[in-house]
N, C-alpha and C positions, 0 to 999 in steps of 0.2 A: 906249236902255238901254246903259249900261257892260258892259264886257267883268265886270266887278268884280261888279255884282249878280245877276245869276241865281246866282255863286257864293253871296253872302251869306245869295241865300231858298232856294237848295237845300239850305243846309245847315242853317237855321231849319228848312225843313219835314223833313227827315231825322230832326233831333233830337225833334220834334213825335211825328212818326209811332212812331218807336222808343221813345219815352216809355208809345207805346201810345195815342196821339192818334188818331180816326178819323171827326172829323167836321169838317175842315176845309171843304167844301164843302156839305152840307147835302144833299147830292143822296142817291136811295135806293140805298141799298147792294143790289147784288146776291148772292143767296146763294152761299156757295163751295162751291164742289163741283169735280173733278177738271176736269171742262168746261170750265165758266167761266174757271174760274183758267189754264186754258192758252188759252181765247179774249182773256181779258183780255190775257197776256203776247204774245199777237200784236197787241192795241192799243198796248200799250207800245213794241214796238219800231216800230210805224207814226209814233205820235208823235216817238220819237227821231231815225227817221231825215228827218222830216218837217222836223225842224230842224236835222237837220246840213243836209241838202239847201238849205232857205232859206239857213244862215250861208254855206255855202256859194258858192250865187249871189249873197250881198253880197262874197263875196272877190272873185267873178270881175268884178263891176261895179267894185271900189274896182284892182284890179288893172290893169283897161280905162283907170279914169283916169290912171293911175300911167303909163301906157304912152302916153297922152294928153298929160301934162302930165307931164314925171319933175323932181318938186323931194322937197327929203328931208319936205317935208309929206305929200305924195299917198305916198310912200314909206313914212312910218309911218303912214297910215290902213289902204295896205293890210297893214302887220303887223298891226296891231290889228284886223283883219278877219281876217285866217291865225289869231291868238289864240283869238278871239272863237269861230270855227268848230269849236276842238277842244273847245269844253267840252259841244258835245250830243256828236259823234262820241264822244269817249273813253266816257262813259255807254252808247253802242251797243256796245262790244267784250264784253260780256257775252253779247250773241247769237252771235257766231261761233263760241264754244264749242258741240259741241251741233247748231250747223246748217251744214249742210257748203253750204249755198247761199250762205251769209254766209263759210264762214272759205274757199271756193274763190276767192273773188271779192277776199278784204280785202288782197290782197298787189296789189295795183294801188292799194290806196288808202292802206297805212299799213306797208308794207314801211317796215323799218330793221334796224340800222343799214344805211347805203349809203355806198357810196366813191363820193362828192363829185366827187372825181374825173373820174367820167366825163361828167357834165353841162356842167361848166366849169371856169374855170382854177381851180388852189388853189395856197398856198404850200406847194411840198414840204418843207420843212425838219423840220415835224412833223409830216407828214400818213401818220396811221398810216391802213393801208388792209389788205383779205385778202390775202394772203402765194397771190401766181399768177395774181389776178388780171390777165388784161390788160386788161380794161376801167378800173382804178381811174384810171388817167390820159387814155383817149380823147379826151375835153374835146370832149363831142358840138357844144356851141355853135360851139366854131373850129374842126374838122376836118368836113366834110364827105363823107370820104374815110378811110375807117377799118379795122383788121382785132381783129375780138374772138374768140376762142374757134377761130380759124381761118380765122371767116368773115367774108368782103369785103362792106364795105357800103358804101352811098352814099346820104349822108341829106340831101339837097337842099334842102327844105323842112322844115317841123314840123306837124304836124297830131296831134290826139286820136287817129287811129288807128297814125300814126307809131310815135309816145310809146308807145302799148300795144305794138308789136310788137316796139318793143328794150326793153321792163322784162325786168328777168337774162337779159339777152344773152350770152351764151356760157355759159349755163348759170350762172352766180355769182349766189347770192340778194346778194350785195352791189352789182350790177351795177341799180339801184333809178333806174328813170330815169320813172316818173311818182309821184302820191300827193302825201300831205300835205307830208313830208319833203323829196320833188325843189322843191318850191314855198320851205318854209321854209329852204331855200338858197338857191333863187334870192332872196328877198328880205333874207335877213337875211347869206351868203356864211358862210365858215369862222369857229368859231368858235376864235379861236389866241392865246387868255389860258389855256389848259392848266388850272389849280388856279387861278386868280386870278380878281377879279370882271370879268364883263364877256361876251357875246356876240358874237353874227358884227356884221361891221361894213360893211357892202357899200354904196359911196356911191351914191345917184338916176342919177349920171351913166353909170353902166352899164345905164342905159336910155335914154340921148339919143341923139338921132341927128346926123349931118355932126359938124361936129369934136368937139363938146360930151364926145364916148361914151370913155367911160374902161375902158380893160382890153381893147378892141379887141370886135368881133364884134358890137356892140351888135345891131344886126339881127336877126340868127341868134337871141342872148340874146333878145331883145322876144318872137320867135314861138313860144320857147320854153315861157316863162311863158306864155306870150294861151294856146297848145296844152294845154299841162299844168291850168292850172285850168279851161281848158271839158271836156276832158276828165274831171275830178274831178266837177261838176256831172251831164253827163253819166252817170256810173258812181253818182252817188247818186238821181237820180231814177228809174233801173231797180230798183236795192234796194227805193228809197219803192215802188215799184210790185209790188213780191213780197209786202209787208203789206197792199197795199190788202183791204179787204172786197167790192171794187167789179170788181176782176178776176176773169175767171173761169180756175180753171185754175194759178194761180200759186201758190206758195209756201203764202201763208196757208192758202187752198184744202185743199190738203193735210193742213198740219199739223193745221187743228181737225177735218178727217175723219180720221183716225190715231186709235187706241184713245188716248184721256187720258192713260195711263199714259205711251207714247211723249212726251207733249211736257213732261208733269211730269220723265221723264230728264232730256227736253235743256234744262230751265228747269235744275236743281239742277246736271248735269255744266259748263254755263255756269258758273254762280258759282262749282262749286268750282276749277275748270281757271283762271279770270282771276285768282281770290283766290291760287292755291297756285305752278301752275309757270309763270303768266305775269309777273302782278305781282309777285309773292312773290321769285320764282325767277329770269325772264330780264331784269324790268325792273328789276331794284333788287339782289338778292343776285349776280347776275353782273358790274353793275354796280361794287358796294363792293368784292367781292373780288379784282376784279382791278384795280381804283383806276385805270377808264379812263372818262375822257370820252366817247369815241367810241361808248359802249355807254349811255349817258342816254339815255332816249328822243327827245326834243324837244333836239336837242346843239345846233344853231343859235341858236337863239333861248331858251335857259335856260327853256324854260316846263317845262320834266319835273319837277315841282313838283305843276304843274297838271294837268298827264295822269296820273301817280296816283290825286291824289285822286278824280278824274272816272271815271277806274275803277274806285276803291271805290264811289261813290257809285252807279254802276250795278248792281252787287250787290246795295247797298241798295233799289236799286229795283224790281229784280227779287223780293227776297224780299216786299216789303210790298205789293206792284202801285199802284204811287206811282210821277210824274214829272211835274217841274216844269218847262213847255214856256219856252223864251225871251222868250216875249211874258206869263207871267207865271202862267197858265190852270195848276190841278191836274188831271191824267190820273190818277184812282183807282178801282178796283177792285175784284174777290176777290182775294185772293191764297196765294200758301203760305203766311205766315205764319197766314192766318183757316181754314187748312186746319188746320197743325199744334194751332194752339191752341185749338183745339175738343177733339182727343183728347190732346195733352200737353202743357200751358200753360208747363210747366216749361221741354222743349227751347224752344219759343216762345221765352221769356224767358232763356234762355241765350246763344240766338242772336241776339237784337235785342242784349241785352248785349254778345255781343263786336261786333256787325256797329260797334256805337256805341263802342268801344273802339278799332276799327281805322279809322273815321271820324277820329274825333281825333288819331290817331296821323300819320298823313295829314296835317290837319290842321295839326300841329305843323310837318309838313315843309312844307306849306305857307306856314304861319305866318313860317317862320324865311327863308325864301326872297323874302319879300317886307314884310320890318319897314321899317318906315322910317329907320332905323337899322345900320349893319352889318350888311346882310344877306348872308346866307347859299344861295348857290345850290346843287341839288345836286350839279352837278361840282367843287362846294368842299366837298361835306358827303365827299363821295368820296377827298378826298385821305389820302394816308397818312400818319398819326398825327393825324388828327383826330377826335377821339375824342369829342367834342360831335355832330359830323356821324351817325358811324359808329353812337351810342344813338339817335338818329332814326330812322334808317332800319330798325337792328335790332329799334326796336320796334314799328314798320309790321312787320315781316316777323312778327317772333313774332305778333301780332293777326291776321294773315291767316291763318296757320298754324294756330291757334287755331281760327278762325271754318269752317274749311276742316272741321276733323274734326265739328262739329258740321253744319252743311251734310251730310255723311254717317249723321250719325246724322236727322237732318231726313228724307233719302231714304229709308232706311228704317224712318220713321212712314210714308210716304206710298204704300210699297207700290214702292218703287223698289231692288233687291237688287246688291248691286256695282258703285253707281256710281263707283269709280276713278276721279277727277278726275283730270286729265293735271298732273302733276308737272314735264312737261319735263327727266326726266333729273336730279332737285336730291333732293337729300336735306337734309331739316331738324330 
């Protein structure tokens, strides 16, 4: 399967569902009830991360070969495998609102922005970085021997436990030295077209070895990557393992023993919190207003496009207890939605309407990001005075914002009283 399809049938079954579609498999539906519906959303995020985790260990295999064999083929299999991997992840960031077991843990795996910097070489010329940092320049691959925040290090080797022990090193949440992000540097390098089209451009040969190795360290570079994505694999199969049904003791465990009402919270403060002052707020409006690059989510490889979207679509998944697994299988449920529209069809139908409003809005930035024609990415939609880019985005944000207050009035049909979705500081 194409990186391209699973987008095309999540978004067929999205629009299916929100239409108010409910018989896509045939199977019997379970009655909704406050239970269920929070048992169900512990299968959901089992499923999600059951495939970030696969897509996953196909990076770390396409990555092995790459390390194997470094030509700019095996080079862009394994981008199209880094790709391919965010689109269940992004879908998962709707749990870490909400479960402090998920959002304790997600800064080893989707920490950004980071100063590039300290992983490997960049061209200084523009490389905006945090203002004190001394890690943004360390260049862990060629120094071995280094002082960050004070303190003397000496980093010999590379290993997953390495990587974990210098993520924000001297204290700097910019100082981001394992996760998604530290990967899509190493494979795709700085991306230094500013407002113009065009991504990181990092050639294969910064993974050959004896003379072949370009930009020097190559070595160092190689155990980097090999460290950083076993590592990744690694930190997703202990998550997969907090939803399992099959452990005892763990995460899941918990949550469906908690009064229902506690996990109906952490389902609705999720969506509001990803809808309002993550998406809304630090992925997109901090992003446009301050007309920088470096604050796109996915800045290497131009896919913040597709990380968006994937984060609305997990919203959506969450409200209607719907998700469409990579191999192609519908994961459906009770859900909030079969909660609310039993006592008020109307919110129901308010909120599927916007969730489906800010789908397309997405959508459209998707869309424009990847025409076949003139396209548009978002560190160009971002520039200033472009004022095509700027109604894109503002009308993903207005739809979140939108969907965000109703999600509120949602929580209080359900017996849920001041949910305050985390805003992040933004006012809209």
């Amino acid at each position: 399967m194409s990186p391209t399809q699973p987008l095309a049938i999540a978004t067929a079954l999205a629009s299916l569902y929100l239409a108010g579609c409910s018989t896509l498999t045939g199977t019997a539906h379970t009655p909704a009830t406050p239970e269920t519906v929070v048992s169900h959303y512990a299968d959901l995020a089992l499923a999600t991360y059951q495939d970030a985790l696969t897509t996953a260990q196909r990076l770390d295999i396409a990555v092995d070969a790459l390390l194997d064999n470094p030509t700019e083929q095996t080079l862009a299999t394994a981008k199209q495998a880094w790709l391919a991997s965010r689109i269940p992840y992004q879908q998962s960031e709707v749990f870490r609102f909400g479960n402090a077991v998920v959002d304790d843990w997600e800064g080893q795996l989707n920490a950004w922005p980071l100063d590039e910097g300290l992983i490997d070489y960049v061209d200084t010329t523009n490389y905006q970085y945090e203002l004190g940092n001394e890690g943004a320049s360390a260049n862990l691959v060629a120094n071995s021997r280094l002082t960050v925040g004070g303190e003397a290090l000496t980093v010999n080797t590379f290993t997953p436990q390495v990587l974990a022990d210098l993520n924000e090193i001297g204290g700097s949440e910019a100082n981001v030295a394992t996760g998604y992000h530290a990967i899509e540097f190493l494979l795709w390098g700085q991306d230094l077209n500013g407002f113009d089209a065009g991504n990181g451009n990092r050639p294969a040969t910064d993974y050959a070895t004896g003379a072949e190795c370009t930009n020097g360290h190559c070595d160092r570079r190689r155990a980097y990557l090999d460290a950083a994505t076993d590592l990744l694999v690694d930190d997703l199969e202990w998550m997969t393992d907090q939803w399992s049904p099959n452990i005892a003791g763990n995460y899941r465990a918990s949550l469906v023993a908690d009064e229902a009402s506690t996990g109906l919270q952490k389902m609705l403060f999720g969506m509001g919190s990803l809808s309002l002052g993550e998406l809304a707020g630090e992925r997109m409006k901090v992003a446009l207003e301050a007309n920088s690059p470096e604050d796109e989510h996915d800045c290497f490889s131009d896919n913040t496009h597709n990380s968006h979207y994937y984060n609305g679509l997990g919203v959506v998944n969450v409200y209607t207890g719907t998700y469409q697994t990579i191999d192609g299988k519908l994961v459906e449920g009770p859900s909030l939605s079969d909660l609310v529209a039993a006592d008020q069809p109307e919110l129901d139908a308010t909120l599927r309407q916007q969730l489906e409003t800010s789908m397309a809005a997405l959508g459209a930035i998707k869309s424009a990001a990847e025409a076949p024609s003139n396209p548009m990415a978002f560190d160009q939609m971002i520039e200033p005075g472009n004022q095509a880019g700027s109604t894109l985005i503002n009308t993903a944000i207005q739809g979140l914002v939108a969907q965000t207050y109703s999600i509120e009035q949602v929580a209080l049909s359900v017996g849920v009283n001041d949910l305050q979705p985390d805003d992040a500081g933004h006012t809209f």
